[in-house]
Every structure is written in structure tokens, then in C-alpha cells.
N, C-alpha and C positions, 0 to 999 in steps of 0.2 A: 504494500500500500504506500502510497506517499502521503509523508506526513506533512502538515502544517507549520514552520515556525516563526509564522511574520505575527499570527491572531496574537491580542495580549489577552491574557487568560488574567480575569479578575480577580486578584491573592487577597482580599481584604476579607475578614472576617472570618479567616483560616487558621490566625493565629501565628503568620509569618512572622518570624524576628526582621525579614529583609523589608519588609513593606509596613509592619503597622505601626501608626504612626505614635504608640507609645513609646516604644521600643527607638523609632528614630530622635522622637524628645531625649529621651534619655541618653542616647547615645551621642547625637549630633547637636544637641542644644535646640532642637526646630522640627518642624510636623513637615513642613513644605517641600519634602526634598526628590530628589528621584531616586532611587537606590543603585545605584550598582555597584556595591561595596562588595557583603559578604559571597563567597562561594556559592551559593547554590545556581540555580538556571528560573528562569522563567519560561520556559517549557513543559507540556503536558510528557511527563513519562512515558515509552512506548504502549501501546496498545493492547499489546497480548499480557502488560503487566497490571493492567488496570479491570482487562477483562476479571485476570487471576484473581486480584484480589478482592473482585465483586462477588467472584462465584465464592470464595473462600468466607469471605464476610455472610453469605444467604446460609452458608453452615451454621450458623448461629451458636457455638462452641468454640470457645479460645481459650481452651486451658495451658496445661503445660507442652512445653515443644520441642522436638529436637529434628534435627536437620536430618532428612532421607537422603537416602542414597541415590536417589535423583540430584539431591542439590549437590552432593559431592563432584558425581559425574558433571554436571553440567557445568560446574568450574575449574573443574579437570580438563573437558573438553575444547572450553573457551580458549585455557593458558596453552593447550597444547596447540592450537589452529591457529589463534594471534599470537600467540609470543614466541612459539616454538618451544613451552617449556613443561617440560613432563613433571607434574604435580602429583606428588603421592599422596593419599587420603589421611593419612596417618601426621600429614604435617601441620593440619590446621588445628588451630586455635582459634574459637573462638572471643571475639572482645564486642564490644557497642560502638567503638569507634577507634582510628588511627590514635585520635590524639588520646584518649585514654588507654589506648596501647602502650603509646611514647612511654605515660607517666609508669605504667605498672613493669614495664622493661627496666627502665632508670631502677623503681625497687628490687626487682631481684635482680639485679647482675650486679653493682656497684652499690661504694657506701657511703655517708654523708662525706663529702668531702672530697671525693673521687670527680674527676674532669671530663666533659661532653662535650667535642668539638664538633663544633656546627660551620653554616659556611654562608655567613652573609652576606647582603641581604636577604635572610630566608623565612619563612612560615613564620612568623612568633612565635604562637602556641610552643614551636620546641624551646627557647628562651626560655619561657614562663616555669615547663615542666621543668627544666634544670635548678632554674634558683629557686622555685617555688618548694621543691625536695630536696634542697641544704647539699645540692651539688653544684661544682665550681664550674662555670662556659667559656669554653676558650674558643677563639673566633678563629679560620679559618677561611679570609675573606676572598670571593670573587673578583676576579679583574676584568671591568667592564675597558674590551679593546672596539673602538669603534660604535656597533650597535649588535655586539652580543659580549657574551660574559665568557669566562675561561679559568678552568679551577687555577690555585696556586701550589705546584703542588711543591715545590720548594719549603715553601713555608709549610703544607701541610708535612711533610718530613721532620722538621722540626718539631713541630708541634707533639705528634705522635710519638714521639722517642720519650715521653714526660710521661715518667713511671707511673705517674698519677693520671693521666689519659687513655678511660678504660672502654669510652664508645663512640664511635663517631655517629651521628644521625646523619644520613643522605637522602638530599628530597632531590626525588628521580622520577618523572620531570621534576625540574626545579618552578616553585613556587616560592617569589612570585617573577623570575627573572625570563619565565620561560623556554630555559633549554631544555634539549631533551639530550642526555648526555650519550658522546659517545659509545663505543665495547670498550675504544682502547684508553679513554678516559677514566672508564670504570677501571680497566685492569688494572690501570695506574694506581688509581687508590685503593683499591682491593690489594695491591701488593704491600704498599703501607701500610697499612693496617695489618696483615697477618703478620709481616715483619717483626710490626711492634705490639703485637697481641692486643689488638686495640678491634673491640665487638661494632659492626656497621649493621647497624638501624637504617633500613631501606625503606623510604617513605614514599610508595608506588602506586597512590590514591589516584593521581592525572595518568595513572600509565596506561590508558584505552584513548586518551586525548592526546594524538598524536596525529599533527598536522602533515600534507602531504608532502613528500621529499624528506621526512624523518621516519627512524624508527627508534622504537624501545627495546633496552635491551636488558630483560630482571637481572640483576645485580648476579641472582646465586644461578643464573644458565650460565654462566663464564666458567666456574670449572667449578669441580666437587669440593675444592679449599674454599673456595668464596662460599657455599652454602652451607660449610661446616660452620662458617665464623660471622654468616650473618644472619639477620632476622629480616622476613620479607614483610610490609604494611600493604594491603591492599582492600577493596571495599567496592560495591556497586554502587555508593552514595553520590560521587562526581559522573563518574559514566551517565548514570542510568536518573539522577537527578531523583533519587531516593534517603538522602542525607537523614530524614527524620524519622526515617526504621531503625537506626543506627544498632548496624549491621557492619561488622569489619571481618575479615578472616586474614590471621598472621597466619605465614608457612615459617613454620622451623623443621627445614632438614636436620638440625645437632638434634641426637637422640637427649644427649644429657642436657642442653640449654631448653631442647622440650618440655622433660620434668620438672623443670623447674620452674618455669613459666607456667604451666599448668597448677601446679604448686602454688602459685600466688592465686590463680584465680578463682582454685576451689577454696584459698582461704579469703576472699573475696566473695564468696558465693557470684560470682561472674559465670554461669556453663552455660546458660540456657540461653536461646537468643528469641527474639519477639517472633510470636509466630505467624505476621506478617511479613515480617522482614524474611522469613525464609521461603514463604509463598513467593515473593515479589524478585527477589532474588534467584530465584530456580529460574521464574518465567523470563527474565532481563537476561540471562545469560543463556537460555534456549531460543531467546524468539524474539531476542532484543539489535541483535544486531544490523536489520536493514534498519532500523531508527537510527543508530550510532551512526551509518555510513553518511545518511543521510543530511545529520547534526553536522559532522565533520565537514562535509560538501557545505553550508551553511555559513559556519564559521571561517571556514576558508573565505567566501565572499562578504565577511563581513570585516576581517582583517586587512582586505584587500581597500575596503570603503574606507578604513581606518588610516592607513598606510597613502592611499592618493589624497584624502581630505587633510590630513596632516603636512604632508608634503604642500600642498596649495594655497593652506588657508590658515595654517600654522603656523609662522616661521617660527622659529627658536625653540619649540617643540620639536622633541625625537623621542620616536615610537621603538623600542627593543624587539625588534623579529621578534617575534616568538613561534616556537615549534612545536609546543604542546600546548597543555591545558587550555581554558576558555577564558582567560586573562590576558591583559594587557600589559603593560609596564611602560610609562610613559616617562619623558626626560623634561622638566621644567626648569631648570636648574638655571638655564643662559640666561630666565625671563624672569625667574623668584627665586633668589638662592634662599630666602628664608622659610622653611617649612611650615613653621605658623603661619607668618601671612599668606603662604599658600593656600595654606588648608584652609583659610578664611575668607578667601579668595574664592574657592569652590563651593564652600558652605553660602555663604552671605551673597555671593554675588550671582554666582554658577548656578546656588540651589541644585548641587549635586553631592549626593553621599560617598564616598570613596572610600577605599583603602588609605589613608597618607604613607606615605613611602616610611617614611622615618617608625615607622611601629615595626617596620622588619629588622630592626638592629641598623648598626654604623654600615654606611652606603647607599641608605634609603634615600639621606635627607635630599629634599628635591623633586622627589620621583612620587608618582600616583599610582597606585595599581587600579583597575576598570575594569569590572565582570562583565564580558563580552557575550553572555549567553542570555539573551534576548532579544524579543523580537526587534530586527534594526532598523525600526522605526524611533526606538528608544536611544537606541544608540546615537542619532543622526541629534536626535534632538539634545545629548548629553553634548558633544563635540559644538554643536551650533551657540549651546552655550555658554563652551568654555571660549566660542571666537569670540564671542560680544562682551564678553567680558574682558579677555587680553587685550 
């Protein structure tokens, strides 16, 4: 079927954090804004998952639930056909989300005071897990060359040799810079890191968001040593625009970093996952994929709108290619080097919600991130107002 994603579907009285207007007073100081801040999409989920979860809902029973071996399979299937990666059933873990992943990995592998090198400008959320659980963040900065980004890996060398340096977190795609990182990128740091016995946290939530001319490449398909020594983050929540099932499945090929992680979550009472989120999840991953090709065909043309309107009607703006995810990454810096009056700039004058750069750690300040995942009508009207205001 071909789907829809110009209609805007009406989010009010849904309970969105991205659209109601409590939640933007609170956040943004103002009701009046247009969102296109947080992650999520303004798109109807594909169709065979909405069917799913209608028929599943006329069941009228939602007790306790565990995941079939349907849903195994069909996430088996997926990573084997897009990614090319043979997923064993035995490696998942269930969690409610990445980011509460993050934080329960940080508890069982290291201990207060133990170091987590991250690689800024990246996600916060992983910042926040770090010092928020009395572990120390050591920065591992990007080197923006031109209009893309490029690890450092000099300095990550350094970094990892610090006996106290016990996990690296890698957001693969990188959110919010938008790369989709090389194999031989990856090998690079997958070598550091075994080197220096330092655990890589693979944060692989945008990894079906991969724009055309790029591919993704899961961290632990590189060799059997990268999946001994790392932990894989993944979820239908960005794909499939189901974030509020919150639904995530970590792969740990380590048999021993398994029990142990499972260890935390039975002492968590964390096993059981919503028993929508596995209905919606089975169907997104059996019958979801002409929606996805589609989406990508989609955003491709609406990067495209981005990338010529910016160029023309922008000057001093620059837009960061990006290769994955459904984000932007814009360059303000020639036009506003101060981030406050940026973002004040966008809020008061723009009446747009954003990401402000500066909340992703040192190399932000400057820069906007922009959720591209909606219908671009929206978009055309976000960009029309940051010209009248420049």
C-alpha cells in the first residue's frame, strides 16, 4: 500500500509530551510553539501494526506477557535480511527502553567512580546516566571537518589507557551529528577498546534510519571479539514510531556479561514487557517494512528541501549531511555565536521548539538539532520562520 506522510494527524488530547501545550509551558517557557524538538515522528505507524493492535485490544484480556516465538523470529529475521546479522535468541534482554538500559549497564559493570567515555556532541541522556550514578564522563570529542564529523581516535587512545575507563557508550548512528559510522571506523574503536579492556555500549536505536548511499554496520557483526566485549541497544520505538510501548531488546552475545545483566533486572523486577508493545513489535518487524522504505524515500526529499532552502535562503547557516536518523543538525554559529540568545531567538521570535545544541555537551554551543519527521509542510513553515527572523 502507499502510505500517507504529508496529512498532519491531530496529536492533541493524546497526551503527547511533543505537542501538549503543558508540557511545552513547562519546558519552553510558552504554549505557542511548533515542536520539533523531541524524537519521536508525526506519522501514523504502519498499518499492519495498528491493525495488530486493534485486533489485540477486541481481546479484551491484558494480563501478564511474554514474548513468542514469533516475536523472536521476526527480529531475528529482520537483523538477519537488513543488517546481515545472525541474532541468536538467547541474546536478548529485555528492558522498557535504551536509555534505561544505559543507566542499568552503568550498575552492573562499573562502580561509583569508575569512567564512561562518550563522544560529543552526543544524546545527553548518556551525560545525565553517568553523573547522575556517581560515575566520572570523560569526553571523547568529534571533529566537525567541513560538514561532517570524524571520530578522534588519537585522543580516544589516550583516553582508554585510564585504568579507570571501564565503558565506552557509542551512539551508532550518531545522534545528534548524524553519521552513520563506518566498519572501518568501528574496527578502529573496537580495537581500543579490547586493547584497553574498556566495555562499548552500542546505542543502535536510528540503526533502520539509514539514508540512501549509507549503510549500518552493528558494532558486534565485525568479529566475535567485538560481541564478546560489547553490549548491542536496539528498539522498534525510532523505526516504527512506537517510543510509548517502551519496548527495547539489548543483545549480549558475552554469556557471562548476560548473567549479569539479567541479574540486575530480575533484581529490578524489569522481565516482562507491555503486552502491546510485543503485539506491535512482532507486526512492525513482519509487515512493517514497505512503511520504513517508504518513510526513508520521504525523508530523503525532505533533506533534500532542507539542504536547497538553506543553501538559498540561509546564508550563514550550515546544515551537517546527515546519513541516518530523522534529525537535523544545523550550524548557526557565523550568525549567533551565543547559545542563549539563540535559543531565544527560536523560542520568542521563530516560535519554534528545538533541541538547542548546547544540551548535547561541549561542541553543541551554536548548533540546533530539528526532528525532520513530519509532514513537510511543517517543516517548510519551521525554516520560513527561522528566515524572517534572521
Amino acid at each position: 500500500m502507499t502510505y500517507d506522510f504529508d496529512t498532519l494527524t491531530d496529536r492533541s488530547n493524546t497526551n503527547s509530551i511533543k505537542w501538549e501545550p503543558s508540557v511545552l509551558k513547562r519546558m519552553f517557557g510558552r504554549e505557542d510553539l511548533l515542536p520539533l524538538w523531541v524524537a519521536d515522528m508525526d506519522f501514523k505507524c504502519p498499518q499492519p501494526v495498528i491493525e495488530a493492535l486493534t485486533e489485540r485490544a477486541r481481546h479484551g484480556i491484558f494480563g501478564y506477557s511474554e514474548p513468542s516465538e514469533d516475536y523472536y523470529e521476526a527480529i531475528i529475521d529482520w537483523n538477519r535480511r537488513r543488517n546481515n546479522w545472525n541474532i541468536s535468541k538467547e541474546w536478548f534482554v529485555y528492558t522498557p527502553g535504551v536509555v534505561p538500559a544505559v543507566n542499568y549497564l552503568i550498575h552492573t559493570f562499573i562502580r561509583p567512580g569508575d569512567k564512561v567515555i562518550i563522544q560529543n556532541p552526543v544524546y545527553y541522556p548518556f551525560a545525565n546516566s553517568i553523573r547522575k550514578n556517581g560515575r566520572q564522563l570523560v569526553d571523547n570529542p568529534l571533529v566537525l571537518e567541513g560538514s561532517s564529523y570524524r571520530m578522534d581516535f588519537e585522543d580516544l587512545e589516550g583516553k582508554a589507557k585510564d585504568p579507570l575507563a571501564k565503558i565506552l557508550i557509542l551512539c551508532s548512528p550518531h545522534n545528534p551529528v548524524g553519521r552513520v559510522w563506518t566498519r572501518e571506523e568501528l574496527t578502529r574503536l573496537g580495537e581500543i577498546c579490547i586493547e584497553n579492556d574498556v566495555l562499548v555500549i552500542s546505542d543502535e536505536i536510528h540503526s533502520d534510519l539509514i539514508l540512501k548511499g549509507h549503510t549500518h554496520t552493528p558494532f558486534a557483526v565485525i568479529s566475535e571479539d567485538f560481541a564478546e566485549n560489547s553490549v548491542v541497544c536496539t528498539a522498534p520505538s525510532k523505526t516504527f514510531n512506537l517510543a510509548g510501548l517502551q519496548l527495547s531488546n539489548i543483545f549480549i552475545p558475552n554469556i557471562k556479561l548476560r548473567r549479569e545483566f539479567r541479574q540486575t533486572m530480575e533484581r529490578l523486577s524489569l522481565t516482562r514487557p507491555n503486552t502491546f508493545a510485543i503485539t506491535a513489535a512482532t507486526a512492525a518487524y513482519r509487515e512493517g517494512e514497505e512503511w520504513l522504505e517508504q518513510l526513508l524515500e520521504y525523508l530523503k526529499g525532505t533533506v533534500s528541501w532542507v539542504r536547497d532552502f538553506i543553501e538559498k535562503e540561509l546564508p550563514g547557516v550550515s546544515l551537517i549531511e546527515p546519513e541516518g536518523t530523522y534529525l537535523a543538525w544545523l550550524d548557526f554559529r557565523a550568525l549567533e555565536p551565543d547559545p542563549k540568545a539563540l535559543e531565544k531567538l527560536m523560542l520568542e521570535k521563530a516560535k519554534i521548539a528545538l533541541d538547542e545544541g548546547y544540551i548535547f555537551g561541549p561542541g553543541g554551543e551554536g548548533f540546533e538539532r530539528i526532528n525532520l519527521a513530519c509532514p513537510r509542510s511543517l517543516v517548510e513553515k519551521a525554516f520560513k520562520a527561522i528566515r524572517a527572523v534572521l
